[in-house]
NUVEX-83520 format. One record per residue: x, y negated, z negated of N, C-alpha, C in turn. Coordinates in nm, 2 decimals. Each point is the difference from the previous one (the first is absolute). Layout:
n_px = X; n_py = Y; n_pz = Z; ca_px = X; ca_py = Y; ca_pz = Z; c_px = X; c_py = Y; c_pz = Z
...
! end
This chain:
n_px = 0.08; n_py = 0.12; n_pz = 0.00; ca_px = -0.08; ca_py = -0.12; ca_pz = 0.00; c_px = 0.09; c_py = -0.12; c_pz = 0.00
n_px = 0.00; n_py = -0.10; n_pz = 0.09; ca_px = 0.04; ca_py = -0.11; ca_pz = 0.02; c_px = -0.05; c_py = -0.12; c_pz = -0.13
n_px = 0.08; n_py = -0.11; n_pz = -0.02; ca_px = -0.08; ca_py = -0.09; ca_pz = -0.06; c_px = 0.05; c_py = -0.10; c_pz = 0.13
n_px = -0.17; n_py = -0.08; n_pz = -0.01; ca_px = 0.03; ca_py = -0.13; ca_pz = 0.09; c_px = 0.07; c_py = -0.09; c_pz = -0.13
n_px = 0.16; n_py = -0.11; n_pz = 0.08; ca_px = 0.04; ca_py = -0.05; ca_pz = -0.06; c_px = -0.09; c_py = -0.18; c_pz = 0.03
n_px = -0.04; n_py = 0.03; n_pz = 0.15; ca_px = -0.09; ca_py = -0.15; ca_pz = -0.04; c_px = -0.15; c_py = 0.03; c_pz = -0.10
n_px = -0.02; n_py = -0.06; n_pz = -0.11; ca_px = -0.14; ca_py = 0.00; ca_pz = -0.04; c_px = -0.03; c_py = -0.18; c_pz = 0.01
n_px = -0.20; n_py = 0.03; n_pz = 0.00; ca_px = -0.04; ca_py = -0.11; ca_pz = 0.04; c_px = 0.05; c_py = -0.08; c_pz = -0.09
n_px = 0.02; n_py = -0.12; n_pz = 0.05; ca_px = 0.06; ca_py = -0.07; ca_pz = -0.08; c_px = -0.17; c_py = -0.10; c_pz = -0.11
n_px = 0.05; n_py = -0.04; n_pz = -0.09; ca_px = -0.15; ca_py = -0.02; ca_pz = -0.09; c_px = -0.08; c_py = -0.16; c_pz = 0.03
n_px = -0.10; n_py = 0.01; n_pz = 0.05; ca_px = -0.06; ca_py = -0.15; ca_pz = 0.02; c_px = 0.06; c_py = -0.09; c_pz = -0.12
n_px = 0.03; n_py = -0.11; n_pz = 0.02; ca_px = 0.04; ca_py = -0.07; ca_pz = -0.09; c_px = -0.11; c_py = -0.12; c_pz = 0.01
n_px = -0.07; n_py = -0.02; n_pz = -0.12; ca_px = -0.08; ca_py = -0.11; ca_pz = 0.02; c_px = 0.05; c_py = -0.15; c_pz = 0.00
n_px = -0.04; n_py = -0.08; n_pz = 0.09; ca_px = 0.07; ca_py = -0.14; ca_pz = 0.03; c_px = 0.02; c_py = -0.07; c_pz = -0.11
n_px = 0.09; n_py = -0.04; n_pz = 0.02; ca_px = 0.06; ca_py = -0.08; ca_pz = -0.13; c_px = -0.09; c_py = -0.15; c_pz = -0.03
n_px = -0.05; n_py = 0.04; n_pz = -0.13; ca_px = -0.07; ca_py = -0.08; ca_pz = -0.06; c_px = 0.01; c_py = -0.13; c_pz = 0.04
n_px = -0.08; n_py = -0.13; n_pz = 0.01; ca_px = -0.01; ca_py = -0.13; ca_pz = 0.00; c_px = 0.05; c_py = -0.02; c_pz = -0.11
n_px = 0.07; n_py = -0.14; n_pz = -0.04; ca_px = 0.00; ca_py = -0.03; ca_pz = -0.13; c_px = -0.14; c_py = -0.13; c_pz = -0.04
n_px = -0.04; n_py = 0.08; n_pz = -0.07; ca_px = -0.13; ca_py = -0.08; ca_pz = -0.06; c_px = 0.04; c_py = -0.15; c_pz = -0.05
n_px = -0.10; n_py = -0.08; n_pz = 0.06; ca_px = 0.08; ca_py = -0.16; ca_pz = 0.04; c_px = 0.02; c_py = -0.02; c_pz = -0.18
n_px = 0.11; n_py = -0.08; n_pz = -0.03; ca_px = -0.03; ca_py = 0.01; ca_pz = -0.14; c_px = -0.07; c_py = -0.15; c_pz = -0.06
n_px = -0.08; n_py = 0.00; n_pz = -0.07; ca_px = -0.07; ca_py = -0.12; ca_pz = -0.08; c_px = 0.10; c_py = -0.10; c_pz = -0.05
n_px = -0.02; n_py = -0.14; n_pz = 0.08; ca_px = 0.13; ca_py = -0.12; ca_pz = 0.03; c_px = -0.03; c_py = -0.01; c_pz = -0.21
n_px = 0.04; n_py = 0.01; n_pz = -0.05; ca_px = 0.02; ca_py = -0.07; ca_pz = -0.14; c_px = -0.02; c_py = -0.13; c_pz = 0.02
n_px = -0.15; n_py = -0.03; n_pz = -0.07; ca_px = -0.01; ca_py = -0.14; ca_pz = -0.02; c_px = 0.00; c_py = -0.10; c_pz = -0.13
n_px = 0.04; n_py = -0.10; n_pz = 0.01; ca_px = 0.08; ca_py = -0.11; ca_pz = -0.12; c_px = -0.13; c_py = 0.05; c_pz = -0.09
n_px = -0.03; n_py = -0.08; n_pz = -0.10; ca_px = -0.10; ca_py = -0.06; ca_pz = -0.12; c_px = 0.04; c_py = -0.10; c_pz = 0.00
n_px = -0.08; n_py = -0.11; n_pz = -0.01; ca_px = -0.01; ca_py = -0.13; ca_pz = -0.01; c_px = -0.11; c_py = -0.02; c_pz = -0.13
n_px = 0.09; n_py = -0.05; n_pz = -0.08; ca_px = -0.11; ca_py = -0.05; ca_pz = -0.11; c_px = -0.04; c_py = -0.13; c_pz = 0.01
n_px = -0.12; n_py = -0.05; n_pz = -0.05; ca_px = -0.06; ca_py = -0.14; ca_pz = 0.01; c_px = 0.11; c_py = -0.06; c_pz = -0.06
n_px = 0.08; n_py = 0.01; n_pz = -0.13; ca_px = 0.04; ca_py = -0.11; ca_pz = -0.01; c_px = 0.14; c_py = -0.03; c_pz = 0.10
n_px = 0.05; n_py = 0.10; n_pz = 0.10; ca_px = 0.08; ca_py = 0.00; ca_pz = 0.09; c_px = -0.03; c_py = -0.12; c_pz = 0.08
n_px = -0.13; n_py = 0.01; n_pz = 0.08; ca_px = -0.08; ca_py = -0.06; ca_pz = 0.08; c_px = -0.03; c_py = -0.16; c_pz = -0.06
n_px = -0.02; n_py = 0.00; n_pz = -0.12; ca_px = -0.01; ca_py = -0.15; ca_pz = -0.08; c_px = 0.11; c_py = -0.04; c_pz = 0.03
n_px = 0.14; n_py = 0.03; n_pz = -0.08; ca_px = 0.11; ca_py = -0.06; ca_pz = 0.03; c_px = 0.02; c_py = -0.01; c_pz = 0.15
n_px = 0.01; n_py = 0.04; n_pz = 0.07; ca_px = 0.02; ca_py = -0.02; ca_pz = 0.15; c_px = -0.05; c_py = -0.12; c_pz = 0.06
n_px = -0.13; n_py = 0.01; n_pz = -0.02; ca_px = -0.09; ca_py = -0.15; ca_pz = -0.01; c_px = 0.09; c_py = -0.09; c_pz = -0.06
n_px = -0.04; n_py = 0.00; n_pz = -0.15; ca_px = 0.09; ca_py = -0.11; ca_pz = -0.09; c_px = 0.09; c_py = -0.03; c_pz = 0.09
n_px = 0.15; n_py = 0.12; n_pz = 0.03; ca_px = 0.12; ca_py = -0.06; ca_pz = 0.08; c_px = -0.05; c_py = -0.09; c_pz = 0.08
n_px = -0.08; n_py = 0.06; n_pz = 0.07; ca_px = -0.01; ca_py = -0.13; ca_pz = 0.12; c_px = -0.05; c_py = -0.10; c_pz = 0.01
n_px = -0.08; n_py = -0.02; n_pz = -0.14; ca_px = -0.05; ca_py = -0.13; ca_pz = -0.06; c_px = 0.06; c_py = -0.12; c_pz = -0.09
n_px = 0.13; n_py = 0.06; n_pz = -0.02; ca_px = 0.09; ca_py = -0.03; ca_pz = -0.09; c_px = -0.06; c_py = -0.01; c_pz = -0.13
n_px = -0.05; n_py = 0.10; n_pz = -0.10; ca_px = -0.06; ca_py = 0.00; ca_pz = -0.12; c_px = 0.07; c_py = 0.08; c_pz = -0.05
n_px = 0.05; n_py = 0.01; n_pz = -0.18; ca_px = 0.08; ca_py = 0.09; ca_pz = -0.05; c_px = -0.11; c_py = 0.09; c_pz = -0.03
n_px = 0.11; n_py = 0.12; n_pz = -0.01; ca_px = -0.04; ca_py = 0.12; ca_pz = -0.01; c_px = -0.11; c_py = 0.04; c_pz = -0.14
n_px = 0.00; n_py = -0.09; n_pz = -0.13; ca_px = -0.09; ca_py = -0.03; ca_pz = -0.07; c_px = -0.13; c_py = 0.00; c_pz = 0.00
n_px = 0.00; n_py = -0.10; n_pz = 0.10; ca_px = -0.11; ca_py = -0.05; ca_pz = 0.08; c_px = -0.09; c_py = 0.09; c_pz = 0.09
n_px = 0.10; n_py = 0.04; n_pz = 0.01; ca_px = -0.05; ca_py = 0.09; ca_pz = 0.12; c_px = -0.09; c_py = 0.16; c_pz = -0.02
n_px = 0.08; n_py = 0.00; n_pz = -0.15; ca_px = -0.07; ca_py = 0.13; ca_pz = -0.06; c_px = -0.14; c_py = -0.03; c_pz = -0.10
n_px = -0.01; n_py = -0.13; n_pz = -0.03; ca_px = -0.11; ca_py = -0.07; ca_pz = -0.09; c_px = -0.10; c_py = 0.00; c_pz = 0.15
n_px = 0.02; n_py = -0.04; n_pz = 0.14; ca_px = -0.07; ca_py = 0.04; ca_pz = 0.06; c_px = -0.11; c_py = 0.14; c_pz = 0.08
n_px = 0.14; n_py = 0.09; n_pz = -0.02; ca_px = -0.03; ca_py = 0.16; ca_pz = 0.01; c_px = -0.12; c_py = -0.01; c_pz = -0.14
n_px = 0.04; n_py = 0.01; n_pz = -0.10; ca_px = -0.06; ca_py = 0.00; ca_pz = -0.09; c_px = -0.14; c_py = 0.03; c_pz = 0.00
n_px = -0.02; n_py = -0.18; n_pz = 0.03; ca_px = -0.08; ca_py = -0.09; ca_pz = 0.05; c_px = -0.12; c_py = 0.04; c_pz = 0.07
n_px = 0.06; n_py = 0.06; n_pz = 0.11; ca_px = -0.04; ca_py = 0.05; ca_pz = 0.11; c_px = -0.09; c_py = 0.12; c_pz = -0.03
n_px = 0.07; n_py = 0.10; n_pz = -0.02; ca_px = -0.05; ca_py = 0.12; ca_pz = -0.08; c_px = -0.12; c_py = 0.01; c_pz = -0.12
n_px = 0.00; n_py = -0.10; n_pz = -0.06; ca_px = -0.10; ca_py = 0.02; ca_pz = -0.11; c_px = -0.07; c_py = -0.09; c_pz = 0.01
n_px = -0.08; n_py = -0.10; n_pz = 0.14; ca_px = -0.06; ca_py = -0.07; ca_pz = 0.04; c_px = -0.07; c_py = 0.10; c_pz = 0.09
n_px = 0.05; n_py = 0.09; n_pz = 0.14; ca_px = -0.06; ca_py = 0.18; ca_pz = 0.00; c_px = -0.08; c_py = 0.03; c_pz = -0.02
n_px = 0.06; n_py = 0.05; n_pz = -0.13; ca_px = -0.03; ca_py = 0.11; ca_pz = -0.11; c_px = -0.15; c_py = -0.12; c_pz = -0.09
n_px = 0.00; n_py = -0.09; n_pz = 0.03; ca_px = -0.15; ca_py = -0.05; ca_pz = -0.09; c_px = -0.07; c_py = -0.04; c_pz = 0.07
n_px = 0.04; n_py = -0.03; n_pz = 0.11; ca_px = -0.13; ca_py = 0.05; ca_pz = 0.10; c_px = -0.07; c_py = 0.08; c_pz = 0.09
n_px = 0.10; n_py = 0.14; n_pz = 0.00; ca_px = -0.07; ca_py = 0.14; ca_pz = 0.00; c_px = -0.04; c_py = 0.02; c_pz = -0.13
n_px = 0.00; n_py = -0.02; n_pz = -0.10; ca_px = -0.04; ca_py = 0.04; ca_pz = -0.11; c_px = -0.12; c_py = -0.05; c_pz = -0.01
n_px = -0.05; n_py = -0.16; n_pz = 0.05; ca_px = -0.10; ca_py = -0.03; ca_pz = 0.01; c_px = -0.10; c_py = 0.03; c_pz = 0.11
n_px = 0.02; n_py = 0.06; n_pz = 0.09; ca_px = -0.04; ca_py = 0.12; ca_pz = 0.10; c_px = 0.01; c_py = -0.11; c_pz = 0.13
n_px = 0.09; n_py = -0.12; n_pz = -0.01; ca_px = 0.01; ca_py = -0.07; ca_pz = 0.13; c_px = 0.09; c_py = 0.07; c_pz = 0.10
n_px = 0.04; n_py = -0.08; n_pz = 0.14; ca_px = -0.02; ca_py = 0.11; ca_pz = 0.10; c_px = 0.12; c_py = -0.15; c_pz = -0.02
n_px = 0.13; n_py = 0.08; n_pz = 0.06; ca_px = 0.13; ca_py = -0.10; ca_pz = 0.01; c_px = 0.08; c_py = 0.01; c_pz = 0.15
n_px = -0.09; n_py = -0.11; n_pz = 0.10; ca_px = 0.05; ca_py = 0.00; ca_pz = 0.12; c_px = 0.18; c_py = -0.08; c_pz = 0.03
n_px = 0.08; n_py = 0.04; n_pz = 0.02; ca_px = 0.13; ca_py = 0.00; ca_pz = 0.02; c_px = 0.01; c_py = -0.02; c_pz = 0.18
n_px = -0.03; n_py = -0.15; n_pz = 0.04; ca_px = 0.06; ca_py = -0.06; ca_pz = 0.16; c_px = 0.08; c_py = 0.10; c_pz = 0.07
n_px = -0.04; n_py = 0.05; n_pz = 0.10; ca_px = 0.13; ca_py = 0.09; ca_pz = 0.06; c_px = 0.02; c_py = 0.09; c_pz = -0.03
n_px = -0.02; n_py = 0.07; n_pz = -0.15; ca_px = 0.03; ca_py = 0.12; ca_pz = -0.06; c_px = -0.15; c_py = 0.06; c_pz = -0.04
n_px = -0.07; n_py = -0.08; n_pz = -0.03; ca_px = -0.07; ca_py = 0.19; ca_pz = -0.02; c_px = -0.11; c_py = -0.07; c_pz = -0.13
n_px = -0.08; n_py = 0.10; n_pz = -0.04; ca_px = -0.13; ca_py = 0.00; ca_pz = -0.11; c_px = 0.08; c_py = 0.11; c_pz = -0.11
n_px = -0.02; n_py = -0.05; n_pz = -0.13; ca_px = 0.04; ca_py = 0.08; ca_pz = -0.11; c_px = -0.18; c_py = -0.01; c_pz = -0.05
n_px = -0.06; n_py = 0.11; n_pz = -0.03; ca_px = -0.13; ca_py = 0.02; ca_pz = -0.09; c_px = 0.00; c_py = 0.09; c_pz = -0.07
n_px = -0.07; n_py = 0.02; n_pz = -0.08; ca_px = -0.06; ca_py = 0.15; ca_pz = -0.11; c_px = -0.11; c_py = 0.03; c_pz = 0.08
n_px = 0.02; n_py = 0.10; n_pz = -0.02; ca_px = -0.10; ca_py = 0.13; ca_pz = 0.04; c_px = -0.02; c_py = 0.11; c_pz = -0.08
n_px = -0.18; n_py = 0.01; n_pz = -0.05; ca_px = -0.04; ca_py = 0.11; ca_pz = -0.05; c_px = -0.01; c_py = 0.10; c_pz = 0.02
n_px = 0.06; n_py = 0.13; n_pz = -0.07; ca_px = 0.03; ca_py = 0.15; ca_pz = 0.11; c_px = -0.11; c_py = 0.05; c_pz = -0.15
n_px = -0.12; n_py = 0.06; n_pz = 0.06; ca_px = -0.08; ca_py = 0.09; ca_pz = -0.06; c_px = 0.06; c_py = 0.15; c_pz = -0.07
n_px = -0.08; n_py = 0.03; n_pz = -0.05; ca_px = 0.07; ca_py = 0.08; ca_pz = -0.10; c_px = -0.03; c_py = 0.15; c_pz = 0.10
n_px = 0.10; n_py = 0.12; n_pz = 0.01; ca_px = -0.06; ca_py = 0.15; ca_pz = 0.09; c_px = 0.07; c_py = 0.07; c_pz = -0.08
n_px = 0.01; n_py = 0.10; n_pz = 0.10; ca_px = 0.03; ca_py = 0.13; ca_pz = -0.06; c_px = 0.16; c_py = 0.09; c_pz = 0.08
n_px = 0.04; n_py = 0.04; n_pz = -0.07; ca_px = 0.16; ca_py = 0.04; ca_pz = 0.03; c_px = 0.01; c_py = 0.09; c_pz = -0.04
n_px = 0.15; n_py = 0.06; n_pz = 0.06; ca_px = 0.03; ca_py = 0.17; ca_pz = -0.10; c_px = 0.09; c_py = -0.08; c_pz = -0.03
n_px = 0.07; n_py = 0.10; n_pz = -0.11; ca_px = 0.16; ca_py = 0.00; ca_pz = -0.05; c_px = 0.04; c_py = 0.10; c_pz = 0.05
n_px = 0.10; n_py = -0.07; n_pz = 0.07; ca_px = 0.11; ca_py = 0.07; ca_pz = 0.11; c_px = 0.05; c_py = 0.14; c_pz = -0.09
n_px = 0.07; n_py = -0.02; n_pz = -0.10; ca_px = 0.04; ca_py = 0.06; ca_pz = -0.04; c_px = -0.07; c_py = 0.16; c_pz = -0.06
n_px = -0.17; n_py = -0.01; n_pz = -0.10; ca_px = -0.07; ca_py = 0.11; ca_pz = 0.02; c_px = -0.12; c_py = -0.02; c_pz = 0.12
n_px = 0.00; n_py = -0.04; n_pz = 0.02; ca_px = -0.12; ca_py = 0.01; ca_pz = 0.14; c_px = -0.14; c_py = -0.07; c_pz = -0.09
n_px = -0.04; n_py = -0.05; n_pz = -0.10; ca_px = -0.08; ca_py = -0.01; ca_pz = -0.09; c_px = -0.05; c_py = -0.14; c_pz = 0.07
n_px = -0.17; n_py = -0.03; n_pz = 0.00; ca_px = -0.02; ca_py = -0.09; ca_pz = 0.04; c_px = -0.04; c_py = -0.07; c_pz = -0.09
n_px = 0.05; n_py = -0.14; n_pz = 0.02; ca_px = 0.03; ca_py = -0.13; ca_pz = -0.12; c_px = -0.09; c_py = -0.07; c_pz = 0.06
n_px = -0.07; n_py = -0.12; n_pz = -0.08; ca_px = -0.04; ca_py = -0.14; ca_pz = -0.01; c_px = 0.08; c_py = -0.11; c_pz = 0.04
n_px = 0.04; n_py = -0.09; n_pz = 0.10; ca_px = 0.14; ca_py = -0.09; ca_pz = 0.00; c_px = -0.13; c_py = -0.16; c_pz = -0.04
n_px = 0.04; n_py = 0.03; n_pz = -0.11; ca_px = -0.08; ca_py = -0.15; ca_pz = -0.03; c_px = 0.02; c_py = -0.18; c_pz = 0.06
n_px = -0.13; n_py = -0.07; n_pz = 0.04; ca_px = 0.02; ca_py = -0.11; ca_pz = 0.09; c_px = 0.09; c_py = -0.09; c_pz = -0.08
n_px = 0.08; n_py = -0.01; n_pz = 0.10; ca_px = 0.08; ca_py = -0.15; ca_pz = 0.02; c_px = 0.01; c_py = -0.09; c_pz = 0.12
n_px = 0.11; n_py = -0.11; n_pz = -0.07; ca_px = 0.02; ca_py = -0.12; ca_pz = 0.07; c_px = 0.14; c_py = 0.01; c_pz = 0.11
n_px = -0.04; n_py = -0.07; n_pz = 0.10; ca_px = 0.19; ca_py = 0.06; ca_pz = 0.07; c_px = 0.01; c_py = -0.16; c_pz = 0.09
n_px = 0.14; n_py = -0.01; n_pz = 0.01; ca_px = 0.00; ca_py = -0.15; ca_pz = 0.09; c_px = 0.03; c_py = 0.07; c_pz = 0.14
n_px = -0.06; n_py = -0.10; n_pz = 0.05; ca_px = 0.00; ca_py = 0.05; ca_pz = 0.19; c_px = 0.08; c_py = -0.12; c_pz = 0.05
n_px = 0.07; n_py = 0.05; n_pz = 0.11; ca_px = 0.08; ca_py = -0.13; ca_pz = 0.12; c_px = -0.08; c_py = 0.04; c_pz = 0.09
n_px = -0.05; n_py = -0.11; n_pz = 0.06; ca_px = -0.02; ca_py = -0.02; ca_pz = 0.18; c_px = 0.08; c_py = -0.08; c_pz = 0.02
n_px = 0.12; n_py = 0.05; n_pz = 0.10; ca_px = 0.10; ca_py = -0.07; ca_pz = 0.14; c_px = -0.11; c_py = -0.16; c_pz = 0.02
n_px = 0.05; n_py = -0.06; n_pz = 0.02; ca_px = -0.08; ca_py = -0.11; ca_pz = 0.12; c_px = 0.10; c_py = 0.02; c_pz = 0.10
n_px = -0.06; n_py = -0.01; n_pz = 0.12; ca_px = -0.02; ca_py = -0.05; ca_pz = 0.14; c_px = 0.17; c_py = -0.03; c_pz = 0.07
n_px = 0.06; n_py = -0.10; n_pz = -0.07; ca_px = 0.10; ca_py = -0.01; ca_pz = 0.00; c_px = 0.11; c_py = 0.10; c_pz = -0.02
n_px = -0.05; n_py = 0.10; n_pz = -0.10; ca_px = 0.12; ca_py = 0.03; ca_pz = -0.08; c_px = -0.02; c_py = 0.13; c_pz = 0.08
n_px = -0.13; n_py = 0.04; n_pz = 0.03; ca_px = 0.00; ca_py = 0.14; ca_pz = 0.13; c_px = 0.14; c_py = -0.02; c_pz = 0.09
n_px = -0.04; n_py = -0.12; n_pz = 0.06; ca_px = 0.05; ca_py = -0.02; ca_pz = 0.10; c_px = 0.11; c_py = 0.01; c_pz = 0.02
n_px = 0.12; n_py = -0.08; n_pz = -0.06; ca_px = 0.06; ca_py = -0.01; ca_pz = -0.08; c_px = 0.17; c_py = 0.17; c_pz = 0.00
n_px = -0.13; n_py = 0.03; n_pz = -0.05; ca_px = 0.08; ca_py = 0.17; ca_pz = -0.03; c_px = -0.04; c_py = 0.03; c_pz = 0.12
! end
């Protein structure tokens, strides 16, 4: 009995694509963005964070008073009531109550679609 010395040689599946990878993007924090402004406004940096502040807890009391806070060029910040349903826990499969709350919503404006 002979052996054949050619054997088929083995499909080789094509060599993978490299899966594009996700560009790592900055974080920008607001008070980044304040100072930036400030710089270009020539305001110290003090100032600048009494405005972040400012900013932020002026917000925060008027969603809290259920006002609707339109932002030029950027967008709608509002509260929105989410009714109360029903859920499992992932974990035993058991179905829960997820009780109603409040959640803040962005809508983009027009501009800011665009934009991106």
């Amino acid at each position: 009995m002979t052996t054949n010395l050619m054997t088929k040689a083995k499909a080789r599946p094509a060599p993978a694509t490299k899966a594009a990878v996700p560009k790592k993007t900055e974080v920008v924090t607001l008070k980044s963005v304040f100072e930036q402004i400030g710089e270009s406004h020539g305001l110290a940096k003090k100032q600048v964070h009494g405005l972040a502040a400012g900013f932020v807890e002026a917000l925060t009391t008027h969603l809290v008073k259920g006002d609707k806070v339109r932002m030029s060029g950027l967008g709608i910040l509002e509260v929105k009531n989410r009714s109360a349903r029903m859920g499992r826990n992932p974990g035993t499969g058991e179905a829960i109550e997820i009780a109603a709350s409040k959640k803040v919503v962005f809508r983009p404006a027009k501009e800011l679609k665009e934009a991106i």
